[in-house]
SEKOLMI-451113 format. One record per residue: residue number from 1; x, y, z of N, C-alpha, C in turn; residue in one letter. Coordinates in pm, whole numbers. Example, Ala and Ser with C-alpha at 12.3 -4.5 7.8 and 13.67 -1.06 7.14 Angstrom:
BEGIN
k npx npy npz capx capy capz cpx cpy cpz r
1 1319 -569 780 1230 -450 780 1320 -330 780 A
2 1285 -225 708 1367 -106 714 1290 3 787 S
END
This chain:
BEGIN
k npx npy npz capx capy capz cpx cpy cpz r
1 -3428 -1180 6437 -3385 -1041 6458 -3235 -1027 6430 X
2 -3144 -1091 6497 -3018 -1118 6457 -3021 -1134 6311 X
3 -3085 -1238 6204 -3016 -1209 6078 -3097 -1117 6021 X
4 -3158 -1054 6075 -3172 -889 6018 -3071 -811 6026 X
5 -3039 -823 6158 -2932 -723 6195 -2808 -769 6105 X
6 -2750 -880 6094 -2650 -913 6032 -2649 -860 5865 X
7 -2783 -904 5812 -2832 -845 5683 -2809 -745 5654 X
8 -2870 -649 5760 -2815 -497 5737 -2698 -435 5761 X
9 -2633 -549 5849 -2458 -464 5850 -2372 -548 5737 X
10 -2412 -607 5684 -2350 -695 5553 -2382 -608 5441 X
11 -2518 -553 5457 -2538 -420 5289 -2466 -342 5330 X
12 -2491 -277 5505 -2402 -171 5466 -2243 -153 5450 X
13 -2183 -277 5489 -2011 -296 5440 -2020 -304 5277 X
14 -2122 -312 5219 -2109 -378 5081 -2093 -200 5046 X
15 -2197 -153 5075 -2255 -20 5033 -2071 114 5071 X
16 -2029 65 5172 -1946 118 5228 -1817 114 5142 X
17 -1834 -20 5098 -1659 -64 4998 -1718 -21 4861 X
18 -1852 18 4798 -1887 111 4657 -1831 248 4713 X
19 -1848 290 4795 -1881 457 4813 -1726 441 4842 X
20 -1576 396 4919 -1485 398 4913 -1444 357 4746 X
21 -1478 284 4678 -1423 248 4526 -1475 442 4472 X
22 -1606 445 4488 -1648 552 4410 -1504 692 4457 X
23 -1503 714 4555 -1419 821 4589 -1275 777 4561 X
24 -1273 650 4542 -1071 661 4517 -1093 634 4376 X
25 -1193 654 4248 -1205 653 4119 -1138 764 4035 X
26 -1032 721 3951 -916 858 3881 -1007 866 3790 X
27 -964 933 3706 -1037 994 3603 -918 976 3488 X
28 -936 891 3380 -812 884 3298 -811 1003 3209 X
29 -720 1109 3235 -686 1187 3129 -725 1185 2967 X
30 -774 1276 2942 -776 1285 2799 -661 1248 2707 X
31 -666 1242 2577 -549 1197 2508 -449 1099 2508 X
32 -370 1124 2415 -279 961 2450 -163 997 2516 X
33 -128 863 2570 -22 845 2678 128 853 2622 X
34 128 811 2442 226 789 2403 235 873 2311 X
35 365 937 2280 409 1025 2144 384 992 2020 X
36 405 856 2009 410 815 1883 309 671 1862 X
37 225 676 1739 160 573 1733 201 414 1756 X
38 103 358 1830 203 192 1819 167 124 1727 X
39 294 2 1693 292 -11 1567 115 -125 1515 X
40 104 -101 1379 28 -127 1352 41 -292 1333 X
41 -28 -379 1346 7 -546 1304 -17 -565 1141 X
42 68 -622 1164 62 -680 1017 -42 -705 927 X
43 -159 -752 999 -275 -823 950 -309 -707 850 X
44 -353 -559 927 -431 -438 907 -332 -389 742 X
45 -190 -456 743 -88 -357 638 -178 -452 524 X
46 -164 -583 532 -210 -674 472 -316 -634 382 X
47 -461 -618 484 -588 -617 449 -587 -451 317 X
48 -546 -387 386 -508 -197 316 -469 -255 194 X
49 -347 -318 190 -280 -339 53 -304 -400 -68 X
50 -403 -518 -3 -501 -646 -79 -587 -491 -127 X
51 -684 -375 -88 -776 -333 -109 -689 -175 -193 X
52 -597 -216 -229 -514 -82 -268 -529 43 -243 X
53 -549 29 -93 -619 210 0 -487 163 51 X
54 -489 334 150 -402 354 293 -503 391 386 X
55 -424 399 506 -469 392 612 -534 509 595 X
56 -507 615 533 -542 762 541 -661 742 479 X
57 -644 689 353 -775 703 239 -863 603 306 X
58 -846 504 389 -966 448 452 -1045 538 536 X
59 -985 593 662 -1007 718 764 -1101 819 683 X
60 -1043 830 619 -1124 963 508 -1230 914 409 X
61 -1245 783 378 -1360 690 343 -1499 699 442 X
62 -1427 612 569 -1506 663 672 -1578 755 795 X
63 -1509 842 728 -1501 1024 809 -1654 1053 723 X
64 -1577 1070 589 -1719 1093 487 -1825 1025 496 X
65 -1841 934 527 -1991 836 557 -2053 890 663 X
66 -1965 913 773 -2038 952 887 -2104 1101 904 X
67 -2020 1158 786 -2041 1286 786 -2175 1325 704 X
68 -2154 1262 582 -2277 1229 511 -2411 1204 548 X
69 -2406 1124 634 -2534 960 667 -2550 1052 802 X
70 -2699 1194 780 -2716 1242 909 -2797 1111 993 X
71 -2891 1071 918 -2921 962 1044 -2888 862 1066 X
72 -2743 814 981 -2696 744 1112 -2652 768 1241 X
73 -2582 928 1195 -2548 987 1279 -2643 1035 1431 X
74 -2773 1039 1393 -2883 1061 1503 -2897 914 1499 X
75 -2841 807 1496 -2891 645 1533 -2781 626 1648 X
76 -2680 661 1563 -2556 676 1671 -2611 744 1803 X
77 -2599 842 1810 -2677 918 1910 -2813 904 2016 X
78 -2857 815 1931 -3009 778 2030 -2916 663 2133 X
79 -2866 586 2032 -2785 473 2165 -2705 523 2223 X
80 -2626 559 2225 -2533 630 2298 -2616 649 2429 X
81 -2732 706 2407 -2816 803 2532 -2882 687 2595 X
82 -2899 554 2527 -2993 459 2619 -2845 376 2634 X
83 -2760 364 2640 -2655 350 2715 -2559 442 2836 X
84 -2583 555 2809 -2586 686 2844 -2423 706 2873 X
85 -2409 700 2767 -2264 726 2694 -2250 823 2610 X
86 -2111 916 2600 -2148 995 2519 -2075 906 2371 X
87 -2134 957 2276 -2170 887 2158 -2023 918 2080 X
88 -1927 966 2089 -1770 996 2055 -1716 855 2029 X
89 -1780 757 2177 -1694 617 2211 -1775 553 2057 X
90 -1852 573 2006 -1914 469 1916 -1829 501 1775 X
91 -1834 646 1729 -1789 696 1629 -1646 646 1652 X
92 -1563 688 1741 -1479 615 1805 -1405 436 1702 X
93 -1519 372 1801 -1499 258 1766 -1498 233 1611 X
94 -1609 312 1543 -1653 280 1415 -1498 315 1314 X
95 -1478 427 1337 -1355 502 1281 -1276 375 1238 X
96 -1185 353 1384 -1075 220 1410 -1127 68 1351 X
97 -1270 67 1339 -1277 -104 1291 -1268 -54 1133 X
98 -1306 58 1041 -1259 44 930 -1195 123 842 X
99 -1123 202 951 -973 228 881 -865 101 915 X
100 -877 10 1003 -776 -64 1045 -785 -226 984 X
101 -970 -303 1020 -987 -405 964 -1038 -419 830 X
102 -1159 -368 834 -1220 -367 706 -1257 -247 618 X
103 -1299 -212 539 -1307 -116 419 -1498 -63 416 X
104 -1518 33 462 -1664 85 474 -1686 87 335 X
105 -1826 37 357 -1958 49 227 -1974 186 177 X
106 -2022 173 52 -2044 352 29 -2159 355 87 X
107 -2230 296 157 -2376 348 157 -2455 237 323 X
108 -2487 313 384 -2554 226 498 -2670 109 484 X
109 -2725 155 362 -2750 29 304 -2751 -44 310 X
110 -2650 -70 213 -2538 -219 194 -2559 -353 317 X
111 -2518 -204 455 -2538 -332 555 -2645 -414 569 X
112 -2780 -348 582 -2925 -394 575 -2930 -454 487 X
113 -2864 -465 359 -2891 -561 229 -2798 -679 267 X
114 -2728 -665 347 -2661 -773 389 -2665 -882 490 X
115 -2707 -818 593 -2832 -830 712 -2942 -933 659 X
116 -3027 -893 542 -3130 -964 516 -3067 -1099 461 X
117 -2937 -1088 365 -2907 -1171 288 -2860 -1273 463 X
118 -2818 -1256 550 -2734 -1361 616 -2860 -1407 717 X
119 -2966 -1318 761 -3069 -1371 802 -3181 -1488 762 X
120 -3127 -1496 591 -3210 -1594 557 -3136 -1731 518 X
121 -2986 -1718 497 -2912 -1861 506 -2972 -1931 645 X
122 -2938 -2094 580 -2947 -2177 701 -2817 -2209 773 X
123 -2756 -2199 845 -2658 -2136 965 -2618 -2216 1060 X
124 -2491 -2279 1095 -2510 -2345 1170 -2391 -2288 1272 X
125 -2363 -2277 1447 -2229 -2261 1482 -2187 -2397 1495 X
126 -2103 -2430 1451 -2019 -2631 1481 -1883 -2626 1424 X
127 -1864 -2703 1467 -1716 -2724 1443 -1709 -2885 1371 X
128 -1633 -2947 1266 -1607 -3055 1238 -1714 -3163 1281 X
129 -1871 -3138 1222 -1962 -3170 1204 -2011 -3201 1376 X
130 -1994 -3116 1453 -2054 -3079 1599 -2153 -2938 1614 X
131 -2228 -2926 1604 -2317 -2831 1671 -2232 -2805 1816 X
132 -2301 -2661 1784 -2222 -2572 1989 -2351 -2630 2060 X
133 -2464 -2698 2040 -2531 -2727 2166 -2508 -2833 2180 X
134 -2464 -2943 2069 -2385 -3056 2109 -2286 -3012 2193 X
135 -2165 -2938 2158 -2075 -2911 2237 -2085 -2898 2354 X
136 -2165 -2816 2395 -2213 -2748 2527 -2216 -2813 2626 X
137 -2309 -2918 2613 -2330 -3070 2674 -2231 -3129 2726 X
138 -2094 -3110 2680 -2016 -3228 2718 -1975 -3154 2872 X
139 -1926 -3282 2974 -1916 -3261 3151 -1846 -3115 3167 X
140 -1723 -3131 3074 -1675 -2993 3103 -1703 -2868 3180 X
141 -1887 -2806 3101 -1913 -2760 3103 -2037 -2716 3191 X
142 -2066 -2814 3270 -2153 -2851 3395 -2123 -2718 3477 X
143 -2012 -2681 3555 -2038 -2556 3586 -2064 -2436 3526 X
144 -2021 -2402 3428 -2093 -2308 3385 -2221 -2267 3373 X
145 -2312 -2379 3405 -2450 -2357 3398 -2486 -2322 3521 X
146 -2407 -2234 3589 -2424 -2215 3724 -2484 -2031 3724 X
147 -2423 -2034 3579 -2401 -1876 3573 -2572 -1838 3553 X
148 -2611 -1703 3598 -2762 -1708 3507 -2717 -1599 3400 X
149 -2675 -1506 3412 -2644 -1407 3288 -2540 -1423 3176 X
150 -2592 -1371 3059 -2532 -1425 2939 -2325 -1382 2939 X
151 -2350 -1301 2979 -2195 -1214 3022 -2134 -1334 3039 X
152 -2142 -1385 3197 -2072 -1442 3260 -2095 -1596 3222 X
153 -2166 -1612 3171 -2208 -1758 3114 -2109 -1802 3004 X
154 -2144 -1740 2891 -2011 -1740 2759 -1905 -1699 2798 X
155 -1887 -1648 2882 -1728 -1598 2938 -1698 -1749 3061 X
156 -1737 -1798 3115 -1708 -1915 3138 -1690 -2051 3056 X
157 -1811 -2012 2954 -1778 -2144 2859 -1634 -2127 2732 X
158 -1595 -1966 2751 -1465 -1941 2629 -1334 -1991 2761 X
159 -1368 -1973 2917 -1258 -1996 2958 -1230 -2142 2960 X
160 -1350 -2229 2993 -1340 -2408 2959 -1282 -2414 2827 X
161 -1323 -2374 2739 -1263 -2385 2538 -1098 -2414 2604 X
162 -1073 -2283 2656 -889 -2242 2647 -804 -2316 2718 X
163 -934 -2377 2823 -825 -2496 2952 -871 -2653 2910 X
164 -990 -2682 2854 -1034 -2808 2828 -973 -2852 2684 X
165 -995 -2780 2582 -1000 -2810 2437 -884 -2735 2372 X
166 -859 -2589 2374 -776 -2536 2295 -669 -2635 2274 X
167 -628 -2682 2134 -482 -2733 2103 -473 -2907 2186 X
168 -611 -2932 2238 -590 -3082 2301 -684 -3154 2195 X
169 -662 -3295 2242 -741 -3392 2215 -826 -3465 2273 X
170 -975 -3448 2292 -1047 -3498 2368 -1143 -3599 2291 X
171 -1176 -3719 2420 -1277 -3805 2387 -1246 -3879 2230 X
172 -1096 -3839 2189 -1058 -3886 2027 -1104 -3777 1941 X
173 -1115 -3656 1989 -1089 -3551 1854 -1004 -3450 1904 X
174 -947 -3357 1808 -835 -3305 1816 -901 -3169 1795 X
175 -930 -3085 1874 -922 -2939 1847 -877 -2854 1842 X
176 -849 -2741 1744 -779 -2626 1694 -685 -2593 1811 X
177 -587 -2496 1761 -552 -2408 1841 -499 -2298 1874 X
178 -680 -2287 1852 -738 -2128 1815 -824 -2064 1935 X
179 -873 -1971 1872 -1010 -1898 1992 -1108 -1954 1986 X
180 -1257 -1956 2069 -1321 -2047 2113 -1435 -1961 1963 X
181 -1396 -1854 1931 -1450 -1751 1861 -1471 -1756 1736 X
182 -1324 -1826 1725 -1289 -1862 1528 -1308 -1923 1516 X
183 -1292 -2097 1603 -1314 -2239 1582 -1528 -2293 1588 X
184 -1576 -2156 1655 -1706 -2233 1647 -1788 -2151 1606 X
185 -1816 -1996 1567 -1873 -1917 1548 -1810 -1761 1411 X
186 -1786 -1842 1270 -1771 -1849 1191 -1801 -1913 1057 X
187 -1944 -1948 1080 -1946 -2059 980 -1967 -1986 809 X
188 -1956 -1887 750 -1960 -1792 670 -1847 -1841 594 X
189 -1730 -1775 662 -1609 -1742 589 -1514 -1710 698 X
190 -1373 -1660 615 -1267 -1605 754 -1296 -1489 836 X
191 -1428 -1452 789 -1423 -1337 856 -1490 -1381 1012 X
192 -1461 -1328 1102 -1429 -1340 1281 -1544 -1202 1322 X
193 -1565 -1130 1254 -1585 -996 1311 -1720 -953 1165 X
194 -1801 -866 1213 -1947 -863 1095 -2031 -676 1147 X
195 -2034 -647 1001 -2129 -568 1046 -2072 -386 1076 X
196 -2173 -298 1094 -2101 -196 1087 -1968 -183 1190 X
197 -2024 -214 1320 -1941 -230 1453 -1855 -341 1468 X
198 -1837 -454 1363 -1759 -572 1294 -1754 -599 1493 X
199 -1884 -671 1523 -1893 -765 1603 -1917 -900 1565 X
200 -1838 -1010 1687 -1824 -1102 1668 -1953 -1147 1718 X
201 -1982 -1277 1690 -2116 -1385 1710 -2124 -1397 1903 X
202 -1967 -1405 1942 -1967 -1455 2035 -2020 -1329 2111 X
203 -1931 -1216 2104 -1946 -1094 2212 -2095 -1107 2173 X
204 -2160 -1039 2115 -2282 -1063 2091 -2340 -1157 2201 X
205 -2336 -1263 2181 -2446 -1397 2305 -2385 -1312 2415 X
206 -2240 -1293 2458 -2187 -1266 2595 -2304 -1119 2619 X
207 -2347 -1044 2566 -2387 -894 2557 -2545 -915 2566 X
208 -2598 -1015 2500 -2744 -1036 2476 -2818 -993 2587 X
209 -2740 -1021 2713 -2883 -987 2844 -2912 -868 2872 X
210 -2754 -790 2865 -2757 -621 2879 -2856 -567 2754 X
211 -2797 -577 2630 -2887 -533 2491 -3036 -558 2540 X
212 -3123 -662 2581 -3209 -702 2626 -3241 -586 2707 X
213 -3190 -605 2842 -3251 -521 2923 -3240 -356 2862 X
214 -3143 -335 2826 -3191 -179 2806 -3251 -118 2661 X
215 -3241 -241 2566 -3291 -124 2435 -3400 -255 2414 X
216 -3454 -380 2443 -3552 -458 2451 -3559 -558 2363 X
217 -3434 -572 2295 -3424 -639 2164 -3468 -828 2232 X
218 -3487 -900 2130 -3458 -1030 2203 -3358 -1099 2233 X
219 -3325 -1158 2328 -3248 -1206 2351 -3185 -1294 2268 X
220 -3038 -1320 2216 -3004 -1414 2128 -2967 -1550 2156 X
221 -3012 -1643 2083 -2966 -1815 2127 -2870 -1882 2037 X
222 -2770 -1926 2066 -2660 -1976 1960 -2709 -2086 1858 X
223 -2873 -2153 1955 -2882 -2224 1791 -2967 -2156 1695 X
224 -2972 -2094 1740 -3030 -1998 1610 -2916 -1877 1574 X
225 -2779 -1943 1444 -2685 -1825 1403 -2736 -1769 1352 X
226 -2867 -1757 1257 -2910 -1702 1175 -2943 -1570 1242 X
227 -2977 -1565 1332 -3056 -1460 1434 -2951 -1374 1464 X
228 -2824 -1456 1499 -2720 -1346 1598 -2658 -1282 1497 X
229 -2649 -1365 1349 -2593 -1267 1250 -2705 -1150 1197 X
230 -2796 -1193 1188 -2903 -1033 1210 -2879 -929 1263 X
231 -2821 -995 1402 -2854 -908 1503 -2716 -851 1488 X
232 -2620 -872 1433 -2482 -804 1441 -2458 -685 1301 X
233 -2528 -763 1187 -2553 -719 1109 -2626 -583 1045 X
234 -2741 -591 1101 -2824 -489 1047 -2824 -426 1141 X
235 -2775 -272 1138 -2708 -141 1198 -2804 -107 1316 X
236 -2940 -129 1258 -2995 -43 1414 -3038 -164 1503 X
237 -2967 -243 1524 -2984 -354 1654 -2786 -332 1635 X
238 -2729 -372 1601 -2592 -393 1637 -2529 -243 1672 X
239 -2596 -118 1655 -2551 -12 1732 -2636 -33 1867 X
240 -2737 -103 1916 -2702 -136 2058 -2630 -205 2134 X
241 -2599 -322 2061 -2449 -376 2127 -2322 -318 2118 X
242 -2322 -216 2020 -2191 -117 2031 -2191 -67 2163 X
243 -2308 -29 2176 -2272 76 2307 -2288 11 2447 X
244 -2346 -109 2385 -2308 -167 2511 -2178 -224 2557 X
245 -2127 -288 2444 -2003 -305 2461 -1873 -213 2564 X
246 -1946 -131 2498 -1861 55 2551 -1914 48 2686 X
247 -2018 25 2736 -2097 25 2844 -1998 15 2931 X
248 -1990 -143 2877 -1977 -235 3007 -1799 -282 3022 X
249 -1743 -163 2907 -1608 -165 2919 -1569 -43 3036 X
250 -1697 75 3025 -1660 188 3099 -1653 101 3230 X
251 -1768 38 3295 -1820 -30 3386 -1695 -113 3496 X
252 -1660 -190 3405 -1570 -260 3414 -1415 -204 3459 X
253 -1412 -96 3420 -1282 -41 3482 -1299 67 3550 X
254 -1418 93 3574 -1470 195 3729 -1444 84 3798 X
255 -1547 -22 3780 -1542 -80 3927 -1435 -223 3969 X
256 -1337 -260 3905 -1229 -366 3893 -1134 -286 3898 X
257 -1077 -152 3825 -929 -87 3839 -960 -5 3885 X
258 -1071 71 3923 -1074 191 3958 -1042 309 3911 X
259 -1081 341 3773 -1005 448 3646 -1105 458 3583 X
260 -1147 571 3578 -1306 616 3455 -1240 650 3336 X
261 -1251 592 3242 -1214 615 3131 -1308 647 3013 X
262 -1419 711 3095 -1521 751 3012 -1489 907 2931 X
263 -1394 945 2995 -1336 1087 2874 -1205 1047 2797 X
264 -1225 933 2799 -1075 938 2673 -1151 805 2600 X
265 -1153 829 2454 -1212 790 2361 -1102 660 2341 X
266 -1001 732 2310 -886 647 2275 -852 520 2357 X
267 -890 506 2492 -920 381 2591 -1010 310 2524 X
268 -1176 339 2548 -1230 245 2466 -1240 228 2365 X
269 -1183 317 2273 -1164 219 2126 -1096 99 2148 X
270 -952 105 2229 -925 18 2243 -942 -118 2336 X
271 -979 -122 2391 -1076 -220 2437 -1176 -279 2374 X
272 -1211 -166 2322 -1385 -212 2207 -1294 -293 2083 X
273 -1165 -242 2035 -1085 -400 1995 -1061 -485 2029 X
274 -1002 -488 2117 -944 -632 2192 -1051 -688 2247 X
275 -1136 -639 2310 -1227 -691 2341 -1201 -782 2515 X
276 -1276 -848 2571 -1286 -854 2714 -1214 -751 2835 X
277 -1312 -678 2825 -1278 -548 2926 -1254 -577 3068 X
278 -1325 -661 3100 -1345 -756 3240 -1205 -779 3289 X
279 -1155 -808 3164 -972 -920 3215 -902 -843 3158 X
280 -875 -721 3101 -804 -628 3109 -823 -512 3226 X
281 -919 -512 3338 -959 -411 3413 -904 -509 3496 X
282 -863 -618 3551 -809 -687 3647 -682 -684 3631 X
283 -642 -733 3484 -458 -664 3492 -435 -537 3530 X
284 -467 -444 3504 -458 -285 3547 -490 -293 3697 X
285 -548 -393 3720 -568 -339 3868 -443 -406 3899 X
286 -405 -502 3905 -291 -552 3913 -135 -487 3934 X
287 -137 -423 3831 -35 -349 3772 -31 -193 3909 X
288 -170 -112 3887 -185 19 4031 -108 -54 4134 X
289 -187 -212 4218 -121 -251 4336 50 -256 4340 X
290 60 -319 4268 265 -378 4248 254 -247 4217 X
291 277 -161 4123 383 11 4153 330 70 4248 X
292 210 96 4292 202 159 4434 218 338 4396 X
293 155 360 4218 153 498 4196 39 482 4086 X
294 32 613 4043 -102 557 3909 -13 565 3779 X
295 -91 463 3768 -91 387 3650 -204 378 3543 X
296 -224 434 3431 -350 467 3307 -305 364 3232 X
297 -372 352 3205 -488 227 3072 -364 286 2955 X
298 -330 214 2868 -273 223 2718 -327 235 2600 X
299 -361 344 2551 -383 330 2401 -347 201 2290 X
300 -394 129 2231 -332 93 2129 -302 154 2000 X
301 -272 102 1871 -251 178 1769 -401 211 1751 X
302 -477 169 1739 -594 183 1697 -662 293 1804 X
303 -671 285 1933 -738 378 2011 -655 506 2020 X
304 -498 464 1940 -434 647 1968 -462 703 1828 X
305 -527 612 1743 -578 690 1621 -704 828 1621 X
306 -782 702 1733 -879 775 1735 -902 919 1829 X
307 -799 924 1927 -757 1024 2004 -686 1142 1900 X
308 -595 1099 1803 -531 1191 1773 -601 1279 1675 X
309 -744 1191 1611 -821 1257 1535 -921 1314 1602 X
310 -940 1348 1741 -1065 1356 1863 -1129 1476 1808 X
311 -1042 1610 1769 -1141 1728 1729 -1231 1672 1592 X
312 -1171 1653 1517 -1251 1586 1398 -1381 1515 1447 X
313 -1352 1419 1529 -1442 1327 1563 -1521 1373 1629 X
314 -1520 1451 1737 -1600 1555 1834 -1688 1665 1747 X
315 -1658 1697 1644 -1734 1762 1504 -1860 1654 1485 X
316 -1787 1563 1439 -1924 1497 1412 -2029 1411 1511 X
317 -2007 1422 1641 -2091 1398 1752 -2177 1520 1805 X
318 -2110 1646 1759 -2170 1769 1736 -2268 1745 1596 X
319 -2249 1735 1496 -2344 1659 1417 -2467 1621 1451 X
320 -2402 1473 1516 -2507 1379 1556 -2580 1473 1602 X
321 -2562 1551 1740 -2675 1627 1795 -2807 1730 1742 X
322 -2688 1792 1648 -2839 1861 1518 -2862 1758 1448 X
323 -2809 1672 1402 -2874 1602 1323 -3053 1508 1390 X
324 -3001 1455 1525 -3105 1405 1572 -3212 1505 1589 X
325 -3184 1634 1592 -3303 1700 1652 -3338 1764 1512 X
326 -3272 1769 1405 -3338 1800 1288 -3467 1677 1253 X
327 -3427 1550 1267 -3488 1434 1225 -3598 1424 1343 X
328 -3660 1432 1404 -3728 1484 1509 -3831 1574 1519 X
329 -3757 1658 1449 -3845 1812 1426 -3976 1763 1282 X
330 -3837 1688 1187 -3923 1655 1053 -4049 1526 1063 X
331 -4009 1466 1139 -4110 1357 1214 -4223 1440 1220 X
332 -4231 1530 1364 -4330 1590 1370 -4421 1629 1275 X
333 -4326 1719 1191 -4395 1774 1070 -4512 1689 992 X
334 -4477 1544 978 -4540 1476 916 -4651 1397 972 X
END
């Protein structure tokens, strides 16, 4: 009877410190924080210049695709809703990965023709003739198998990479010192990032259980790369990890900083770059405690792009919406 009773006053302190997080939750303002764009890195002047575009004529490359391509635009839109996000954060994201990294396809296509082509190489993730399930194995990594969800699992085994291996020498080999990202889950080429939503191999495995549970896809296994590059690849499975991504970035800084940043686009774009939302929602929380006033999330160059273009972009999420229900209507018909 007692650890009933204890049981139930343990949910309800649990239940008690949500419903206090829920009510002291800000709401991050629309738009950007800063006047002026921040500066762009080098890499992005690089990549533009090699492809003899600007930043503008990329933007306007990929404005037109989206504007064009009604059902991607209703593909966009269906996830969004089984993430239950509004679908701005995806277009969003899409905008910034290729006006900034890479150069959009004329045609949605392309990706699916590309998709098939990387689904049927034989694939390996390793490093300097190691397989990652060799890797995996070594003691290091004994706790991590503590974790059961894919999130927190690969996010434990990238934090062993950065304290065990990054830049050391173990057991007599010498490993990079690099990301756990570039050094083992790249076996293609330099490219780090794939696909319309230019996700990496890794976020992907970290994302697999959420994608799973809500849009039903299968779950992905690192020895099978062939699979996760599919799955990043060909548009209508890797627009569910877009939005999950977005998900679980909104997620993540409701409930770690306490800041909904589900109406400013320009937040999760940037995040949906940098990527680990988790450990940027803990610095911010960080940062509220020590000033002891509020304190909002930062745009980067890339997420104040996408803010400063928001009416544009808000056009075509207006789109998406006739568009899905045009494609819908014509279904029927047939």
């Amino acid at each position: 009877m007692l650890a009933v009773c204890f049981a139930f006053l343990a949910g309800a302190f649990v239940l008690s410190d949500q419903q206090a997080l829920a009510k002291s939750v800000q709401v991050v303002p629309s738009g950007n924080r800063q006047k002026v764009q921040p500066k762009i890195p080098n890499g992005s002047h690089l990549r533009t210049k090699a492809q003899k575009l600007s930043f503008e004529k990329k933007y306007d490359k990929v404005h037109a695709l989206l504007q064009k391509d009604k059902k991607l635009l209703a593909k966009i839109k269906d996830a969004a809703d089984v993430y239950s996000i509004d679908p701005i954060h995806m277009i969003g994201a899409i905008v910034g990965e290729h006006t900034y990294n890479i150069n959009v396809f004329d045609y949605l296509q392309t990706y699916y023709t590309k998709a098939a082509i990387y689904s049927g190489m034989d694939l390996k993730f390793a490093y300097d003739g190691e397989d990652i399930e060799t890797f995996l194995k070594r003691p290091q990594f004994e706790a991590c198998d503590e974790h059961k969800d894919s999130y927190s699992l690969w996010s434990c085994r990238q934090a062993v990479w950065k304290k065990d291996f990054q830049g050391k020498k173990v057991d007599g080999k010498t490993f990079p010192r690099d990301r756990f990202s570039k050094v083992f889950f790249q076996p293609i080429y330099a490219g780090q990032t794939f696909g319309l939503g230019q996700i990496s191999p890794l976020t992907a495995l970290k994302l697999s259980d959420l994608v799973h549970q809500k849009s039903g896809i299968r779950k992905l296994d690192a020895d099978n790369a062939a699979g996760v590059y599919n799955a990043i690849m060909k548009p209508d499975i890797s627009l569910a990890f877009m939005a999950a991504m977005i998900r679980k970035a909104i997620d993540d800084y409701r409930s770690i900083a306490g800041v909904d940043i589900s109406q400013n686009p320009g937040i999760t774009a940037t995040l949906y770059n940098i990527g680990d939302s988790d450990i940027h929602a803990r610095e911010l929380r960080e940062k509220r405690k020590k000033s002891g006033r509020t304190v909002w999330p930062q745009e980067n160059y890339y997420g104040w792009l996408v803010n400063d273009k928001a009416e544009e972009l808000v056009a075509l999420v207006d789109e998406a919406g006739g568009a899905k229900k045009r494609i819908k209507q014509a279904n029927a018909r047939q």
